[in-house]
C-alpha positions in Angstrom: -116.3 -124.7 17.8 -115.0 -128.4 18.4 -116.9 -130.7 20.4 -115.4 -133.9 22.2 -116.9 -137.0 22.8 -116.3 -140.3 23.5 -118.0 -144.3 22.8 -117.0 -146.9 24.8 -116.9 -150.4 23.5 -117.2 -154.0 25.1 -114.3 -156.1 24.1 -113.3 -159.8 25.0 -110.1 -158.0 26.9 -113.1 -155.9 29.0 -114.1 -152.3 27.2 -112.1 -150.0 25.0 -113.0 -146.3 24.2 -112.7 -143.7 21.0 -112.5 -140.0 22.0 -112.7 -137.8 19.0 -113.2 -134.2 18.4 -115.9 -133.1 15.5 -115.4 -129.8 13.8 -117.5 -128.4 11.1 -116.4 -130.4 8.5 -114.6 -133.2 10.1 -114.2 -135.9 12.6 -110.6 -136.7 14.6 -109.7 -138.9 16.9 -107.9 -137.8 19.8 -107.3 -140.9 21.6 -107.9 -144.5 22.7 -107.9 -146.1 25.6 -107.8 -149.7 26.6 -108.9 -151.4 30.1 -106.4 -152.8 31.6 -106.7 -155.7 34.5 -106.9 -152.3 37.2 -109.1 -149.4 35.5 -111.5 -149.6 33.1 -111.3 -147.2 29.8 -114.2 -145.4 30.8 -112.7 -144.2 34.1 -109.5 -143.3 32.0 -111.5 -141.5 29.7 -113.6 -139.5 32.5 -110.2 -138.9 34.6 -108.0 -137.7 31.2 -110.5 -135.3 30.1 -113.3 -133.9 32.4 -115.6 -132.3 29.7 -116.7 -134.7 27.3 -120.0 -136.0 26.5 -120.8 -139.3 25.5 -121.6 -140.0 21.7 -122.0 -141.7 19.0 -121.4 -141.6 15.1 -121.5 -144.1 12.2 -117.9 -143.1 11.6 -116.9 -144.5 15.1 -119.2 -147.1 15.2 -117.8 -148.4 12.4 -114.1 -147.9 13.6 -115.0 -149.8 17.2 -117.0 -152.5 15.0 -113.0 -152.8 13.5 -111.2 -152.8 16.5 -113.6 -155.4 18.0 -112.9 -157.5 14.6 -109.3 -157.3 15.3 -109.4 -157.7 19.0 -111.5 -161.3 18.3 -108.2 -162.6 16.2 -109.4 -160.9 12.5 -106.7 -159.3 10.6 -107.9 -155.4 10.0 -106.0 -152.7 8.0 -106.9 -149.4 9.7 -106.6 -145.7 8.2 -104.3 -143.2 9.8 -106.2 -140.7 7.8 -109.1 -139.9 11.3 -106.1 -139.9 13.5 -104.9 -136.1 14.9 -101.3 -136.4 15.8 -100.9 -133.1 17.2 -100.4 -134.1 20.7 -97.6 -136.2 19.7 -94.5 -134.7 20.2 -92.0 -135.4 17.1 -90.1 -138.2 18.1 -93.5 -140.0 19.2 -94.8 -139.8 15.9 -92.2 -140.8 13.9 -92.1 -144.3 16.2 -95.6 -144.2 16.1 -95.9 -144.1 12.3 -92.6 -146.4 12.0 -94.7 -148.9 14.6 -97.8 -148.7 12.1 -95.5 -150.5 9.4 -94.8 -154.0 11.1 -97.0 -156.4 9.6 -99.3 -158.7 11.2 -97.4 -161.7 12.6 -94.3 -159.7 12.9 -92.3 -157.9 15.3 -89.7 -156.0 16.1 -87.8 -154.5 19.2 -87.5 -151.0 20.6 -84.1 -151.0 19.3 -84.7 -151.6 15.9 -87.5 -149.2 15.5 -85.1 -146.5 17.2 -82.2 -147.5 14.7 -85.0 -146.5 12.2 -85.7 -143.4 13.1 -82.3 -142.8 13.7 -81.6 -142.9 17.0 -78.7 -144.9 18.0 -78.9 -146.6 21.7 -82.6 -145.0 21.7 -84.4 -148.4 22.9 -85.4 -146.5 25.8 -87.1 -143.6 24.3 -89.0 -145.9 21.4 -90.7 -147.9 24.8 -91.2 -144.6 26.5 -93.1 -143.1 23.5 -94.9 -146.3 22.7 -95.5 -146.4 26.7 -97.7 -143.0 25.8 -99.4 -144.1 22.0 -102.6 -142.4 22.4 -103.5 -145.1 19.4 -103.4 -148.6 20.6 -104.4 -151.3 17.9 -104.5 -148.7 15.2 -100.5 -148.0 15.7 -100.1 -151.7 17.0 -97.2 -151.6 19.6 -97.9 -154.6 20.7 -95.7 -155.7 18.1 -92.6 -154.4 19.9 -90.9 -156.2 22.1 -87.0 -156.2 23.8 -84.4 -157.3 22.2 -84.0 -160.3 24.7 -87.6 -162.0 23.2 -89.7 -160.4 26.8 -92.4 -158.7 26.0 -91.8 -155.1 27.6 -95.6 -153.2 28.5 -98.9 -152.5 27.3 -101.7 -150.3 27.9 -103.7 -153.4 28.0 -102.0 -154.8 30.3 -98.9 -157.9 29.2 -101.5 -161.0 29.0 -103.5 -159.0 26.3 -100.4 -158.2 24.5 -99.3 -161.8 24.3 -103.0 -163.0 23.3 -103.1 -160.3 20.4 -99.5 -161.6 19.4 -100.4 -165.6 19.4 -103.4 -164.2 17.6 -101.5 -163.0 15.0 -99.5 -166.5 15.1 -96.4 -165.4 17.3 -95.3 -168.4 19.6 -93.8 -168.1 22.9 -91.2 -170.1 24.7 -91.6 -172.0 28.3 -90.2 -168.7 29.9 -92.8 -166.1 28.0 -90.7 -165.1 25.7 -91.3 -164.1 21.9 -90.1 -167.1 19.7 -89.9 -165.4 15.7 -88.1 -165.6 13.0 -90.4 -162.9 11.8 -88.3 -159.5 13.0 -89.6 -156.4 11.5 -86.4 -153.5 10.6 
């Protein structure tokens, strides 16, 4: 039997929630969601899946007590090892898990991580399946950007992702765009 739940957690960029799934002898998370400056993560959370009970558990707590470190400016290593990629279809996770990889105050652009995975000319489908990380700030895509320094989009909305990058010491020019030598790939 697998029960879902979900804890939703106040944030300086408004609430974030963890949905996870507990089994018999472990705990996965299914998804995260982020406010953005229109709907808040615990109407995306009720709309996305329509039984699921509010919960707790010292495993989440703990990883929302993480994510609300890093979303205050605190540099956090997070485990991959709760995370179910099952949804993920196989492209997704390899950007996903090539995403993971970029360092703190680095970047890089959709069409380096898609020369990565090797997908020549796949720009497009690296922002498509970032577009959809059901991870945010545990795969941290808001260290991609376009190859022309914008910043491209964000579940949490484009001011968030330029806060989290000047967190993470990432400067931006008069025209908000990404000013680094620090390219990732």
């Amino acid at each position: 039997m697998v029960n879902r739940f979900y804890t939703t957690f106040s944030s300086p960029f408004g609430s974030f929630s963890i949905i996870w799934e507990e089994k018999v002898t472990d705990l996965q998370i299914q998804r995260i969601f982020l406010s953005d400056p229109k709907i808040n993560s615990e109407k995306k959370t009720l709309d996305a899946f329509k039984m699921i009970k509010s919960g707790s558990s010292s495993t989440i707590d703990s990883l929302g007590s993480n994510i609300l470190l890093f979303l205050k400016g605190k540099a956090m290593n997070f485990d991959l090892k709760l995370i179910n990629f099952d949804k993920c279809y196989e492209i997704q996770r390899k950007v996903l898990l090539v995403e993971y990889n970029i360092p703190r105050g680095w970047v890089s652009t959709y069409k380096r991580i898609a020369d990565k995975i090797g997908i020549p000319k796949g720009a497009r489908v690296v922002g498509n399946a970032l577009a959809k990380n059901p991870f945010p700030i545990i795969i941290p895509c808001h260290r991609a950007i376009k190859s022309n320094g914008e910043l491209g989009g964000f579940q949490g909305g484009i001011e968030m992702k330029r806060i989290l990058l000047e967190m993470e010491g990432i400067e931006f020019s008069n025209r908000g765009k990404v000013i680094t030598n620090k390219i990732f790939y």
